[in-house]
Every structure is written in structure tokens, then in C-alpha cells.
C-alpha positions in Angstrom: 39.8 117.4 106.9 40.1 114.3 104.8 42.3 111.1 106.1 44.6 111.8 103.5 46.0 115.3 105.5 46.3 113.3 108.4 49.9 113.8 109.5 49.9 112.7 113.3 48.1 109.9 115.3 48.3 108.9 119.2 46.5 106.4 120.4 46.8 105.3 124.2 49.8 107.3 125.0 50.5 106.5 128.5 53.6 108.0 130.3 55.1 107.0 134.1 58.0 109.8 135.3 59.9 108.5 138.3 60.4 110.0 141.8 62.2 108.9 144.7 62.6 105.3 143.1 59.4 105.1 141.8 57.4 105.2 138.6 54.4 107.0 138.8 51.6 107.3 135.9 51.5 111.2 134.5 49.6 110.8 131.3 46.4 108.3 131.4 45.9 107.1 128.2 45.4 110.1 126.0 44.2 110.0 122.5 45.6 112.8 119.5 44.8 113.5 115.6 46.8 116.1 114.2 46.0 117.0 109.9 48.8 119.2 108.0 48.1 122.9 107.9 46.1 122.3 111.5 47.3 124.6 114.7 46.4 121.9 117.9 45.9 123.7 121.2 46.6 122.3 124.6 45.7 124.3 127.7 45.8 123.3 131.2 47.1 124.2 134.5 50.9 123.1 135.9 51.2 119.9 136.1 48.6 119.0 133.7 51.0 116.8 131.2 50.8 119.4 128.3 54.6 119.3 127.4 55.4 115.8 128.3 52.5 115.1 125.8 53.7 117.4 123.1 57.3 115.8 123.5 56.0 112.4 123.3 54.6 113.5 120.2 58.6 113.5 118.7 58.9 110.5 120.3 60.8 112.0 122.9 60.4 112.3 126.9 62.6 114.2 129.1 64.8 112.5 131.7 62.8 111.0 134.6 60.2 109.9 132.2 59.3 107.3 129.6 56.8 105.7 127.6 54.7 102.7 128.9 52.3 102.0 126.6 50.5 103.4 122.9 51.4 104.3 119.8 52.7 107.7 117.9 52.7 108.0 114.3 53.9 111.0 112.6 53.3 110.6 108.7 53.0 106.7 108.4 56.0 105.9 110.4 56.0 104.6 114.3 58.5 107.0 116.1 58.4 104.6 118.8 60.0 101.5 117.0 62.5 103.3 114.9 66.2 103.8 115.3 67.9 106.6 117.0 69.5 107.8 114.0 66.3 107.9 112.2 64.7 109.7 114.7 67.5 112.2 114.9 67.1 112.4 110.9 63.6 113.7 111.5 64.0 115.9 114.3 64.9 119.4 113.5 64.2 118.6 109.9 60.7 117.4 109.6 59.9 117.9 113.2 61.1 121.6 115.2 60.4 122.2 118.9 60.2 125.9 120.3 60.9 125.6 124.2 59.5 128.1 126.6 63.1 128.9 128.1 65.1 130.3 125.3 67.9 131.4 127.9 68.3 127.6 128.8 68.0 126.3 125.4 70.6 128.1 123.5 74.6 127.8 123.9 76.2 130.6 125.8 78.9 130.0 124.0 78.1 130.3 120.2 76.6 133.2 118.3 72.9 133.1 117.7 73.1 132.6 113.8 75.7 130.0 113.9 73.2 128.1 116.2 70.4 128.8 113.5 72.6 127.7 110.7 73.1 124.1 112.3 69.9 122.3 111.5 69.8 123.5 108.3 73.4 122.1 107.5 73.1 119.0 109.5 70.1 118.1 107.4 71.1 119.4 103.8 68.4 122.1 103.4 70.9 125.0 102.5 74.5 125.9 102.3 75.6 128.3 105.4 75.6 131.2 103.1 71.8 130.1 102.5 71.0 129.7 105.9 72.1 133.2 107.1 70.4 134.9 104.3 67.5 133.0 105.9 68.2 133.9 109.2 67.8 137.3 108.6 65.0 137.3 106.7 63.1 135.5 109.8 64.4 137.9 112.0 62.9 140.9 110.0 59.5 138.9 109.9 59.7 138.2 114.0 60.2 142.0 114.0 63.9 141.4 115.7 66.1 145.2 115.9 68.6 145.3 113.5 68.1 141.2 111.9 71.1 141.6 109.7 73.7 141.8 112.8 71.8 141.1 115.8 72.3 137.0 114.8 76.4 137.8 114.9 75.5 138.2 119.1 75.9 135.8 122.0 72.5 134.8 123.6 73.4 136.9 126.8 73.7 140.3 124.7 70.1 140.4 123.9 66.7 140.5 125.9 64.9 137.4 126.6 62.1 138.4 124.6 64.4 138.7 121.7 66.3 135.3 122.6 62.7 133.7 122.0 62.0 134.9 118.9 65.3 133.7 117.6 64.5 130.2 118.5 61.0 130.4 117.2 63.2 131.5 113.8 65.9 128.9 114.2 62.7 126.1 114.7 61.5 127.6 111.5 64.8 127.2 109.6 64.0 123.9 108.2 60.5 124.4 107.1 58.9 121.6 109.2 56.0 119.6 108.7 55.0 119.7 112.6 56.1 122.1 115.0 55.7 122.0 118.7 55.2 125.4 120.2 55.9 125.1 123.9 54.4 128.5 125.5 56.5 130.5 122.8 55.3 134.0 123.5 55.9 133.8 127.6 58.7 135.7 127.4 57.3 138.5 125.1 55.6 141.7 126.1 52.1 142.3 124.3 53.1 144.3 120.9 55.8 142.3 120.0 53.6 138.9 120.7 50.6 140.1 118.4 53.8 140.3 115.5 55.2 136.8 116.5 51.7 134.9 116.4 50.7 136.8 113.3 53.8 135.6 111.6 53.4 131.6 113.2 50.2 131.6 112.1 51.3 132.6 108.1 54.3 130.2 108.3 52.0 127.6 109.4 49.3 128.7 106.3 52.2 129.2 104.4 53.9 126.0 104.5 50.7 124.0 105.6 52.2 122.9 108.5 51.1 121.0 111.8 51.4 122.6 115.1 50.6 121.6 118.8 50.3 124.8 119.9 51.3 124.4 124.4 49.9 127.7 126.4 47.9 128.5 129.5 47.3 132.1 127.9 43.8 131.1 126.6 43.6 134.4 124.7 46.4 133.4 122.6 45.2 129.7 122.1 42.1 131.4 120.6 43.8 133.1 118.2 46.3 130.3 116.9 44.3 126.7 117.3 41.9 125.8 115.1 41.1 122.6 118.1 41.4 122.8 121.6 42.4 119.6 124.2 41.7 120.5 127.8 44.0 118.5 129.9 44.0 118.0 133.9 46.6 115.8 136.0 47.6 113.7 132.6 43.7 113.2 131.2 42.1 114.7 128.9 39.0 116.4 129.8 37.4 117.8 126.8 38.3 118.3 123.4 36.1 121.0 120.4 36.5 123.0 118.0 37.6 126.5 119.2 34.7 128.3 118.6 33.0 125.4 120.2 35.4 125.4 122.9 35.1 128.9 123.8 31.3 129.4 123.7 30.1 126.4 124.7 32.8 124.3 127.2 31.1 121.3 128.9 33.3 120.5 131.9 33.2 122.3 135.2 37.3 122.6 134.8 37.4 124.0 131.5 34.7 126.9 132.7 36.8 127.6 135.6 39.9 127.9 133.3 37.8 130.2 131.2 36.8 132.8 134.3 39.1 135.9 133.8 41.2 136.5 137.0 39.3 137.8 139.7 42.5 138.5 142.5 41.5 142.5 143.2 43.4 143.1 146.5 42.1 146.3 148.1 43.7 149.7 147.8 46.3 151.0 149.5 46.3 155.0 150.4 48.8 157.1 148.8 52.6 157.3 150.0 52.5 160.4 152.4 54.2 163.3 150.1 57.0 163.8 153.0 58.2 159.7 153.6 61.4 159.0 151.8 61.4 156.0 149.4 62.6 152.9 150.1 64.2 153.4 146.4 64.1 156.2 144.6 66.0 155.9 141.2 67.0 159.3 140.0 68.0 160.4 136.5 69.6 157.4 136.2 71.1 157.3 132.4 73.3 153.3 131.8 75.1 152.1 128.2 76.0 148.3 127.4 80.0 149.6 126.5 79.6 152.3 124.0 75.5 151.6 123.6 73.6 154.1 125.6 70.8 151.7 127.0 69.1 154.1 129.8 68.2 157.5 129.4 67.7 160.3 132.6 65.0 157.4 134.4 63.4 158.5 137.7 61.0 157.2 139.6 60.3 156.6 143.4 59.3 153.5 145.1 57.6 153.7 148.9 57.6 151.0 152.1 54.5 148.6 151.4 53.9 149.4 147.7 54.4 148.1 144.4 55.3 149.9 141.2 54.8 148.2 137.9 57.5 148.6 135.4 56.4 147.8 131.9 56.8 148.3 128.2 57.9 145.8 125.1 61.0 143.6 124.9 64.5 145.8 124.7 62.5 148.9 126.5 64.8 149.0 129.5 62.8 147.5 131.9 65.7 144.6 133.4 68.3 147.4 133.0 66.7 149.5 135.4 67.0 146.5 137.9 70.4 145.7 137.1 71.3 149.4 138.1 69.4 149.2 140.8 71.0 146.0 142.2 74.8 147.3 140.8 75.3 144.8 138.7 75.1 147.8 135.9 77.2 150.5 137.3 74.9 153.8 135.7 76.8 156.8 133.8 74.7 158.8 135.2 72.1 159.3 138.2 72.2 157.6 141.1 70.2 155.1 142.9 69.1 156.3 146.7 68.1 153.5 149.5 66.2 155.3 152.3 67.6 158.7 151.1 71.1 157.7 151.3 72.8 157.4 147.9 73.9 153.6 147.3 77.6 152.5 145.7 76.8 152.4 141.8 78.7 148.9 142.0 77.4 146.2 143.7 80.9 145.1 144.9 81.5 148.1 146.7 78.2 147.9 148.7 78.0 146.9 152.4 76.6 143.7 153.4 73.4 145.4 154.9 72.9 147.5 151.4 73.4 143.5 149.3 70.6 142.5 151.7 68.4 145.2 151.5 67.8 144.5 147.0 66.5 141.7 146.4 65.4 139.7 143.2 62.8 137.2 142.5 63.7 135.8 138.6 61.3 135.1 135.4 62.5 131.6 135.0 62.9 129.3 138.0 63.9 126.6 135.9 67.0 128.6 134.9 67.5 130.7 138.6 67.8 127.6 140.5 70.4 124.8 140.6 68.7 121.8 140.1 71.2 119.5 142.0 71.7 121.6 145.3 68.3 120.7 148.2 65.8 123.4 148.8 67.6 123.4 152.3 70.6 124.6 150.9 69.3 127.0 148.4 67.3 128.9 151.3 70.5 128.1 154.0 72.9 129.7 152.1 71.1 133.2 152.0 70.4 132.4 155.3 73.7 132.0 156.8 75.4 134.4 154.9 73.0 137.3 155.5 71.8 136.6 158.9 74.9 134.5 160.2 72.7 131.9 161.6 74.5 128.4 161.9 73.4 124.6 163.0 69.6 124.7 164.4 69.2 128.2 164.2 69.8 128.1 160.2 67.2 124.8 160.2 64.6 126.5 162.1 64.8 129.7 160.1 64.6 127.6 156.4 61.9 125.9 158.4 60.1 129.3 159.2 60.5 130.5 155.0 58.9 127.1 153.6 56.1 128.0 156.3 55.7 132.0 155.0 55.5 130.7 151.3 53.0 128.0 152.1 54.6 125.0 151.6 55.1 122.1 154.2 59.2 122.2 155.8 59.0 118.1 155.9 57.7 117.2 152.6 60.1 119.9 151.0 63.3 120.4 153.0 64.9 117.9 151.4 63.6 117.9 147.9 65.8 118.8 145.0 64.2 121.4 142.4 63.6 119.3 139.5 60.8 117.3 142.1 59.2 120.5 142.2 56.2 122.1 139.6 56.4 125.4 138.0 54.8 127.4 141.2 56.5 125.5 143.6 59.7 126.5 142.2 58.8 129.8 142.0 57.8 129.9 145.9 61.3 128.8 146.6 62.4 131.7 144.7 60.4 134.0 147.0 61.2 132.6 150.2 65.0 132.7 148.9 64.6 136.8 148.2 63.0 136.6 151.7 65.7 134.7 153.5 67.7 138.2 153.3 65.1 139.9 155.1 65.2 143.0 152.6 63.2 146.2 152.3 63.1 146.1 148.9 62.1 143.1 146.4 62.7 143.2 142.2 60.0 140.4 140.9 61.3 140.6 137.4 58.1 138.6 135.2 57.7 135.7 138.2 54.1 134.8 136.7 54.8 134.9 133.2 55.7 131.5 133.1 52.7 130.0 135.2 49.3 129.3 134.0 46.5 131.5 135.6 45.5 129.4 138.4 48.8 129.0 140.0 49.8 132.9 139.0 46.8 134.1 140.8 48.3 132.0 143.7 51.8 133.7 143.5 50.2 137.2 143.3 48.2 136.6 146.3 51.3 135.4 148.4 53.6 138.1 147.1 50.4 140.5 148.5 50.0 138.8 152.0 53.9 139.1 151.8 54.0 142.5 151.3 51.2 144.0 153.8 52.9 141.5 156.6 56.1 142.7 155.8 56.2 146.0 154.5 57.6 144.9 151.5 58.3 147.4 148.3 58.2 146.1 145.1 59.2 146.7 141.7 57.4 144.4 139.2 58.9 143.9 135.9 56.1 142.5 133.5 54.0 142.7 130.8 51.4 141.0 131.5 49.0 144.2 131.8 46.2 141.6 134.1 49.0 141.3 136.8 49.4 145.0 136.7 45.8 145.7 137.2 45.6 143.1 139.9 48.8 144.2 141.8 50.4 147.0 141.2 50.1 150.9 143.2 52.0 153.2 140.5 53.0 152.2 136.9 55.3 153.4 134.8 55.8 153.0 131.1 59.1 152.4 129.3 60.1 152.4 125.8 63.9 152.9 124.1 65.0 153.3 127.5 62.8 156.3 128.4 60.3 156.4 130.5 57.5 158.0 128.9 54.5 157.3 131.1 54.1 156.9 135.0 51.4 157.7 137.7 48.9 156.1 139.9 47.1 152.9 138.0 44.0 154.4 138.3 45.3 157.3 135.9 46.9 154.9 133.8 44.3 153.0 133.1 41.8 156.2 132.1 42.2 157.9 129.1 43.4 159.6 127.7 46.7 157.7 127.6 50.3 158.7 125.9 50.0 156.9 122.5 52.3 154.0 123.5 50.5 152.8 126.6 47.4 153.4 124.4 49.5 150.7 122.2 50.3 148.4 125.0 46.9 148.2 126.4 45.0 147.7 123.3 47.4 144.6 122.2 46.3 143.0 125.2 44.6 139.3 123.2 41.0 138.9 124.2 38.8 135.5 124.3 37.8 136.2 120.9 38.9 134.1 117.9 38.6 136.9 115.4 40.5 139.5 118.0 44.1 139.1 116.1 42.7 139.3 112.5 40.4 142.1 113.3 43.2 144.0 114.9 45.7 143.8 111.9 43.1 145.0 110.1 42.1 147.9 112.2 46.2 148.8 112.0 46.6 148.4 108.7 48.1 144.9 108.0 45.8 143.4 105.3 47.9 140.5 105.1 49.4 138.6 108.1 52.4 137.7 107.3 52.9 141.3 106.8 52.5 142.2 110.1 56.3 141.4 111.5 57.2 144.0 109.0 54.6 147.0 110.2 55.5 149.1 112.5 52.8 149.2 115.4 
């Protein structure tokens, strides 16, 4: 690319966040080009400094950390030593972020389109009549249900899959000339992601725009950067082309990001035909008010086993939990615990039955308070479940940092925000635990972690399980983590489950034309896998592909 395309420069960026009274150095110096029309990749584990460096690059750092030394120029101008109105003049207009929590990042209390509509009013780009006709038309491209009314709902009436893709529409809304995509597809199950990074990469083509595209799925940064910047611990260790990249990577690290997951726990034998379930959800039909959501879904789940539940955004998959737990009263079907029917409403359930259902959440960012200790967090599940007081609480919050691996006196007393990404998500474990259940819903817990610390969650939540006995039900689809973990799988779309058996069948053909779908939208290390497979469905152009029907 010639100097003239060249939108973005960072030189020397060097970056101290602060903990326990003191500023530490995160990012060492790290150098960035970014040209107009160019997709950026940066990959790394947790920890690495791949947001905090993509936020820098709006001249912006999150609380806790700031900017020590370099400089950061975005077309000519030096977002480090203008004023904060100007800055806010370019961001959201010139500059869009896409955060990798859409349930934190939107306003409970406003509709979804009236959020969209802001940016583009703010900055003068449309009239609100303009902007909605907008809206909708990126809906319908992101393949969002029903994009002329689903903008009119709250962010909690639709799935968090679908709550992503409206903020990946809503970054779009101003037609940037950079946008930083922080791990936008997380939240989205394999079909619908294939749609959503056909559609970034036309708007990008489109409207020649920058991107720094922030992942640790390095199938999907194959298919969307055209460069990829390995980081580690706030360095940079290596930086190619992406077909360099991928067949050729120098460094030790990058190869071992490279190596597909190898966790492969050994099998378990079958359930015996005559033990009762520790759950066994039968015929179970659910609506949202006058919306029928759920429809006749059974299946059983057995003491020391784990039964994947997957299928694409809006398939039913969190409902299921929610009926299971009684926070979604079914209108039909009932939920059985050890044989004996549960209360279809959690609030008329005994203590013991509360205890017994546990959940491990998708986002720990969102699932824990970030101004109440660890101590707390695991003493009040404690205390309230087991009735242990003083000491005996200590001890046991002592005993559940111990189980998940992490040390009682470095962490007793931290606070969440002083936590990473799989430490967090530990805590969330060890807080599921502190009920001492039979039964745990992990609803997407590695989706957010890159692959070395995911491979580190799965392998606790196995030691967990074979210690304890433990039954799982893991929401996901990530279709690695149900190769690596799961017993029995079942399939789910519109509610329905239209697939289940043994993962061994499931992954042998021949397969029911859906999970045929989901497993052959799984991205591989190939930087021709997306185009190829558009083609192979029919989508000669790109941008097309939000509005095919896969």
C-alpha cells in the first residue's frame, strides 16, 4: 500500500495500569501501521494487551490505565494532544468500537434502535427517520429475525448473540474510517458468525475502511486480516502477512498458539439404562408471554456426565436452562431432579432443590460485582447454602480457591476487576461449587477466553466433574469444546430439538441436515475457507451472504 492510504500510525506506545497503588508497565513499547481498506489482526492469549492496545488506538484507555509514553496518529491528527471535545467529535463518527460484551455495553433501559439512532444524530450523518431506515437495513444484512421490529426491543428481550450483532450494526451506523472489532463474534454460534464476518468484511471493502480486527479464534483472524500482530504480556512478538503468518510463523509462541487443541479426556461408559437422571427434562414446551419459545424438549442428563446443548443464536438453548433453574415457569412438561418432579417456579422450590441447579455464566465480567471481594462473592453462597458462619465460612472459601486452582492468600481479598478473563471465570466455578450441587448449567464459560486459558477451564471443570460426580449441561457453540468435553449432544433449532445421541454418533455421518450445517460452518486455518464456502452455498457475492438463507 502506498503512504498516501496510510490512515493510522503508533509509534512507542507504552501503557502502565495501576494495582494496589501502583503503576505497572502492560504494553512495552509497541509499534502499529494501519492503511484504509486494511483488516489488522491481533491475536494473543489473556492478558496479552490486545484491547488496551486497540483502545489506545482511539486514544482512549479504560480506568486503571493510562498512557506513558508514544505517539497515535489517526489521519494526520495526534489523538493524544487534542481536546476532549475533539476527540469525542471523532469517536463514533470517524472512529466506532464493537465491544465483546454487548449485554454490558447497551442501556437496559432504552430500546435497541433508539441507541443505534444516537451516533448518527449526535454527529449529523442522518435525520432519525434516516437512521432507522438504516438500522433495519443492517439488521437484514447481519441476518437479525424480523430487522424491521426487533430494533423497537429492550436489550434483555433478545439473545446475546442477537445483542452483538446489533452493536456491530450500531458501530456501523456512521460509516467509519477505522473500526475496532473487539472479539465481535464470541457471542455467536457458527452459522450466524460465517454471515456476520462475510458482511464486516464487505462493509470494510465497501467503504474502504480500517479495522483492528481483536480475537483469539485464529480461524476467524484468518479469514478477516489481511496482517497479523502476535502479542504476549504487552510485546509484540511477530508480525506477517497472513498467509505468511499462517504457514510460516517464526516464534516458538505463535506455533504453540497455532497447535489445535489437544484436551481429549478419556471416555466415560454409558449411563446404566436403569439409573435415574440427575435431570431429566421432559416434554418441556415454554413461551416469552404470548411467544411460544420451547416446543415438547426432552432429554436426560446422568451423575458424572456432560450433555452438550447446541445450535445457532435464538435456538432455545438458554431457555432450556432458565426452565430448568425456574426462572421460566414451562407451559408444559416438567422438569424431574432425581425422579422427583421439581416446582416449575423457582420461588416455590426448597432450599435443598435452589442448591442442587447450579449456573456457571458466559460473561464473568457482567456475572460478577466488581466492587464486592472474592471472599464475599464465594461467602455468601456459602453461608446461605451450607449455614457456615465465622471461621468455618473462611476455611470453606479457603477450601473453593484451593479446588479451582488458585492460591486463598493472593486472592481472598482481591476485588474482580484485579482479576484476568480465566481467573474470573474460576471464581464463577468455585461460586456454582460453594452450593455443593448435583447438577451444574455452564452456559458458553469458554467462549470468551482464548484457547490456552479455555483448555485450562475445560480441564478443571473435567477434574471437577470425575471428583465430584458432577452433571453437566454445556450451553455452547463452540463445536471444539463439544468434541473435547461433552458425553451426549443434542441439537436445537426454533426451539426443537431435532438431533441428540452419543457424540460419537453425532459426529458420524450421516447427520440431520442442520447439524450437517453447524459442523461444516466450523472456520478452519485456511485464509480462503470463508470465500470458498460462500461459494460452495451459493453466495457469489459477500455482502450477499447476510441475506442467504444457510
Amino acid at each position: 500500500m502506498s503512504e498516501a492510504e496510510l490512515l493510522v500510525t503508533v509509534r512507542g506506545l507504552r501503557i502502565e495500569g495501576r494495582s494496589e497503588d501502583r503503576w505497572n508497565e502492560i504494553v512495552h513499547g509497541i509499534d502499529l501501521d494501519l492503511h484504509r481498506g486494511e483488516v489488522l489482526g491481533l491475536i494473543g492469549e489473556s492478558g496479552a494487551g490486545k484491547s488496551t492496545i486497540g483502545l489506545a488506538c482511539m486514544g482512549f484507555t479504560r480506568d486503571g490505565c493510562r498512557i506513558t509514553d508514544g505517539t497515535i496518529e489517526f489521519d494526520g491528527i495526534d489523538l493524544r494532544n487534542i481536546s476532549p471535545a475533539r476527540r469525542r467529535r471523532i469517536l463514533g463518527r470517524r472512529i466506532a468500537y464493537v465491544a465483546q460484551s454487548a449485554a454490558a455495553s447497551f442501556n437496559p433501559a432504552h430500546k435497541i434502535i433508539d441507541q443505534h439512532t444516537e451516533g448518527p444524530m449526535i454527529h449529523h450523518v442522518m435525520s432519525v427517520a434516516e437512521s432507522r431506515a438504516d438500522a433495519i437495513e443492517l439488521y437484514r444484512r447481519l441476518r437479525l429475525p424480523d430487522p424491521e421490529h426487533i430494533g423497537f426491543r429492550y436489550p434483555h428481550q433478545v439473545s446475546g448473540g442477537q445483542l452483538q450483532r446489533a452493536m456491530t450494526a450500531m458501530a456501523m451506523s456512521c460509516r467509519p474510517d477505522m473500526i475496532i472489532f473487539d472479539e465481535p463474534t464470541t457471542a455467536l454460534d457458527v452459522t450466524t458468525q460465517i454471515e456476520v464476518l462475510a458482511a464486516i468484511r464487505d462493509i470494510v471493502e465497501q467503504y474502504n475502511t480500517a479495522a483492528i480486527y481483536i480475537t483469539h479464534d485464529l480461524a476467524v483472524v484468518a479469514q478477516m486480516a489481511d496482517r497479523i500482530k502476535v502479542l504476549l504480556r504487552g510485546d509484540e512478538v511477530e508480525e506477517a502477512d497472513t498467509r505468511t503468518m499462517l504457514a510460516h510463523p517464526r516464534e516458538e509462541y505463535t506455533k504453540s498458539l497455532w497447535a489445535v487443541r489437544t484436551f481429549a479426556p478419556p471416555p466415560k461408559p454409558p449411563a446404566p439404562p436403569t439409573e435415574v437422571p440427575v435431570i431429566s427434562v421432559q416434554n418441556v414446551s415454554a413461551s416469552y408471554g404470548a411467544a411460544p419459545v420451547l416446543f415438547d424438549v426432552s432429554f436426560d442428563i446422568h451423575k458424572g456426565r456432560t450433555v452438550a446443548v447446541v445450535g445457532e443464536s435464538g435456538s432455545g438453548k438458554s431457555t432450556v436452562a432458565r426452565c430448568i433453574t425456574g426462572l421460566l415457569p414451562p407451559t408444559k412438561g416438567q422438569i424431574l431432579h432425581n425422579g422427583t418432579p421439581l416446582p416449575p417456579d423457582y420461588r416455590k422450590r426448597s432450599r435443598d432443590q435452589l442448591r442442587q441447579a447450579q449456573m456457571i455464566y458466559q460473561m464473568a465480567d457482567t456475572a460478577l460485582n466488581p466492587k464486592v471481594r472474592i471472599s464475599e462473592i464465594l461467602g455468601r453462597p456459602v453461608q446461605f447454602y451450607t449455614g457456615l458462619r465465622g471461621a468455618e465460612r473462611r476455611r470453606r472459601v479457603e477450601a473453593l480457591l484451593e479446588q479451582i486452582e488458585m492460591e486463598p492468600s493472593e486472592f481472598y481479598n482481591r476485588f474482580p476487576p484485579e482479576l484476568s478473563g480465566g481467573q474470573k471465570q474460576r471464581i464463577g466455578i468455585a461460586r456454582a461449587l460453594a452450593a455443593e450441587p448435583e447438577f451444574i448449567i455452564c452456559d458458553e464459560v469458554t467462549s470468551a477466553l482464548d484457547q490456552l486459558v479455555a483448555e485450562g477451564i475445560l480441564k478443571l471443570l473435567d477434574r471437577l466433574q470425575r471428583e465430584l460426580g458432577l452433571a453437566y449441561m454445556f450451553i455452547t457453540h463452540d463445536l471444539a469444546t463439544v468434541r473435547s468435553i461433552a458425553d451426549e449432544v443434542v441439537v436445537m433449532k426454533n426451539g426443537e430439538v431435532v438431533e441428540a445421541g452419543p457424540k460419537p454418533e453425532m459426529f458420524t455421518p450421516p447427520h440431520h441436515p442442520y447439524t450437517d450445517l453447524l459442523l461444516s460452518s466450523v472456520p478452519e486455518m485456511d485464509p480462503d475457507w470463508l470465500t470458498n464456502l460462500l461459494k460452495q452455498r451459493g453466495v457469489e457475492n459477500i455482502g450477499d451472504a447476510a441475506s442467504a438463507r444457510m
